[in-house]
C-alpha positions as CSV (number, residue, x, y, z in Angstrom):
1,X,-28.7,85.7,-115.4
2,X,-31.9,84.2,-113.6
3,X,-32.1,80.2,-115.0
4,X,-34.7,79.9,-117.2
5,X,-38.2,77.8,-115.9
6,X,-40.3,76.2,-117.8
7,X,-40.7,73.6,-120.5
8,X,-38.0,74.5,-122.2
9,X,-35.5,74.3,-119.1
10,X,-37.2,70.3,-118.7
11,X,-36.1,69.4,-121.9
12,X,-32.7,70.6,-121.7
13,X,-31.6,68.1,-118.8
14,X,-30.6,64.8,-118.9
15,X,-32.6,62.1,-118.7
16,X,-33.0,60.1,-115.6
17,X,-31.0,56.8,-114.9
18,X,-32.0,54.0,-112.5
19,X,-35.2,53.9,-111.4
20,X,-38.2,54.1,-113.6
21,X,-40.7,56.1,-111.6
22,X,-44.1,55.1,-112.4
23,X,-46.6,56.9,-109.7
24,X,-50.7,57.1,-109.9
25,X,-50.2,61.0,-110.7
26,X,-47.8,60.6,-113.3
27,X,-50.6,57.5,-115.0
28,X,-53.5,59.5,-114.8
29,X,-51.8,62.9,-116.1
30,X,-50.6,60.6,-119.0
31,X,-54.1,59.3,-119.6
32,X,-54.6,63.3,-119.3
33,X,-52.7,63.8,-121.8
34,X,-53.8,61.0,-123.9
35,X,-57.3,62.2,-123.8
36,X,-57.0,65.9,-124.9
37,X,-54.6,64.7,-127.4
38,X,-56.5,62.2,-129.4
39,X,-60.4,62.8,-128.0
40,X,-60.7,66.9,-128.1
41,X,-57.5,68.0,-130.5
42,X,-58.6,65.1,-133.2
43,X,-62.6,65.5,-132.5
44,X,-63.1,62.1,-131.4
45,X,-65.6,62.3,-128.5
46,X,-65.7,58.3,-128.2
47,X,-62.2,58.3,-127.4
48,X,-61.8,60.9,-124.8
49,X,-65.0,59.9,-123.1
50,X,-63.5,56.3,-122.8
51,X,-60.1,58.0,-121.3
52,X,-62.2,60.1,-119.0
53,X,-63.9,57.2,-117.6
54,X,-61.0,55.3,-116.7
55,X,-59.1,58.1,-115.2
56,X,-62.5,58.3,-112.8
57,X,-62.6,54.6,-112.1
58,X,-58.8,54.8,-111.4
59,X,-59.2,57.9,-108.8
60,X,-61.8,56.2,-107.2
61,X,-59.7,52.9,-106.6
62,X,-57.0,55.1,-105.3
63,X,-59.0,57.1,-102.6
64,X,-61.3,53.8,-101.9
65,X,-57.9,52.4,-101.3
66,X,-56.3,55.1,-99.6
67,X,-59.4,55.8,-97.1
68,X,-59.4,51.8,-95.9
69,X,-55.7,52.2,-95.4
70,X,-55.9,55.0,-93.0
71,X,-59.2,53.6,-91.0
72,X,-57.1,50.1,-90.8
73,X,-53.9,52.4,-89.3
74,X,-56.1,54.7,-87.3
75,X,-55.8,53.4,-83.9
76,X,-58.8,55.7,-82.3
């Protein structure tokens, strides 16, 4: 038998000791989530607009970030 994928196969491990893993991907897909949850499933515009806007203003401090890092390391 092939092991089942998916989100059911997620919930079935165990959950991970050590190191908390906190990432910019795993942030904004929780903002993500946060914003379709409580701004489109509950009708409340104000709050997924609000969400929205700082999951822009956080991309765009990551690749601002990310583009002056690689001009300061390119040695060209």
């Amino acid at each position: 038998v092939a092991p089942m994928r998916g989100i059911a196969n997620l919930r079935s491990q165990p959950p991970h000791r050590g190191i908390l893993r906190i990432s910019p991907t795993n942030i904004l897909l929780t903002l993500g989530d946060f914003a379709v949850r409580n701004g489109y499933y509950r009708y409340q515009p104000d709050i997924m607009l609000a969400t929205v806007v700082i999951m822009i203003i956080l991309v765009s401090i990551i690749q601002i970030s990310g583009s002056r890092l690689a001009s300061f390391l390119d040695k060209r």
